[in-house]
C-alpha positions in Angstrom: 67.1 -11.9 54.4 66.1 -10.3 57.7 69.6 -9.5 58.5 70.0 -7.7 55.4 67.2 -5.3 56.3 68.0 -4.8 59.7 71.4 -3.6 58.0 69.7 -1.3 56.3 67.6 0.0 58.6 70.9 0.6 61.3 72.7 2.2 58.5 69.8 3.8 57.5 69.5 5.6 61.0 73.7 6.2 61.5 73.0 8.5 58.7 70.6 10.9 60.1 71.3 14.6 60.2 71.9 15.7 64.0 70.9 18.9 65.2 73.8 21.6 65.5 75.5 21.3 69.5 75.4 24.9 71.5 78.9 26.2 71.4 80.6 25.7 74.5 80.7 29.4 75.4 76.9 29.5 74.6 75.9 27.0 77.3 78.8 27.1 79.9 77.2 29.6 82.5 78.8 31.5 85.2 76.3 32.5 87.0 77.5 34.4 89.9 81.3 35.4 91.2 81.4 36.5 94.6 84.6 38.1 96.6 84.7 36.2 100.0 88.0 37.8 101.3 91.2 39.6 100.2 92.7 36.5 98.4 89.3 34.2 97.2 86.3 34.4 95.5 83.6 32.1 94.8 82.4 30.8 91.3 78.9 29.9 91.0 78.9 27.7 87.3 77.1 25.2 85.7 77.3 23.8 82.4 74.1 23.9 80.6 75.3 22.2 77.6 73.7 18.7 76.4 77.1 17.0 76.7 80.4 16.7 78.7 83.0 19.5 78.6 86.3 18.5 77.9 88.2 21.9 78.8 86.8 25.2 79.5 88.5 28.2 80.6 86.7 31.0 82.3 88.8 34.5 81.8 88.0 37.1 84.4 89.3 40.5 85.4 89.3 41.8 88.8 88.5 45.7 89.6 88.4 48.0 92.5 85.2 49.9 94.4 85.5 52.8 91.3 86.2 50.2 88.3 89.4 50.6 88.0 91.3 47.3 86.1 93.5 45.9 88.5 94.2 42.6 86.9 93.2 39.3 85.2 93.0 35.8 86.2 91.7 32.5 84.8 90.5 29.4 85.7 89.9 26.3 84.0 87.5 23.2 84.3 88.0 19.6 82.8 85.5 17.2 82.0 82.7 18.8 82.6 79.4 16.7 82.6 75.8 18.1 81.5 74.0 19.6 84.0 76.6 19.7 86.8 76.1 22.9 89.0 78.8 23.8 91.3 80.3 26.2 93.3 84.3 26.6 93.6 86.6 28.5 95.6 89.6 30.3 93.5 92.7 32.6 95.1 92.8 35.5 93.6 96.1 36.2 91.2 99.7 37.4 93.2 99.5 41.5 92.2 95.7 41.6 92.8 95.6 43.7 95.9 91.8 45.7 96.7 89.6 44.1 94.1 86.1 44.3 95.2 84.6 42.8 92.2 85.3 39.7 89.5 83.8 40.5 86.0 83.5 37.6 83.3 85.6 38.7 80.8 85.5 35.6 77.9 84.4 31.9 78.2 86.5 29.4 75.6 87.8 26.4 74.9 90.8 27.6 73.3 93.7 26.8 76.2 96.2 28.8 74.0 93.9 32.2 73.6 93.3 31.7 77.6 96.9 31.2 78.7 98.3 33.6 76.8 
C-alpha cells in the first residue's frame, strides 16, 4: 500500500507546471567587445541563463572612427553552462580593414539565420 502512494505522490510531482525558461537571447549577455589590434577583439560574455546553452551565435558588425559599416562577423559558442563568464579572443573577418568599433548586432540560436 505504501508503494502505491509514493507512486502517486512522484507522479503527482512530475506533473507540476514549470516556470517559463528566459529565451536564450534574453539571458546570453555580451557585455563588453573591445578592439585589441587591427585583426582581434575581445568578447566579454556570460550566460545568465538558468541552464546550459547548447549553441549560440553572437552576430556583430564592425564600423570605422565615423560609423561607417564596414562589415559583419560572427561567432558561435557550444555548450554553454549557467553562469560561466568568460572572455574570448576573435580575428576579425578577411575584408575588415580600420574598424574601430564591434556593435552587437543579434544574439540567436538559429545556426541557419546566423550563417547565412
Amino acid at each position: 500500500m505504501a508503494l502505491v502512494i509514493l507512486g502517486g505522490i512522484a507522479s503527482a510531482a512530475d506533473h507540476q507546471p514549470r516556470a517559463a525558461q528566459p529565451a536564450v537571447p534574453e539571458c546570453f549577455k555580451v557585455n563588453r567587445l573591445l578592439k585589441t589590434d587591427a585583426t582581434h577583439y575581445w568578447a566579454d560574455w556570460s550566460n545568465t541563463c538558468p541552464y546550459t546553452i547548447d549553441s549560440v551565435y553572437v552576430l556583430v558588425g564592425f564600423v570605422d572612427g565615423f560609423r561607417k559599416h564596414l562589415g559583419d562577423g560572427v561567432w558561435p559558442m557550444y555548450f554553454v553552462l549557467p553562469g560561466v563568464h568568460r572572455v574570448t579572443r576573435f580575428s576579425v573577418p578577411v575584408g575588415v580593414d580600420g574598424f574601430e568599433s564591434i556593435l552587437v548586432r543579434r544574439i540567436t540560436t538559429d545556426s541557419t539565420e546566423a550563417l547565412h
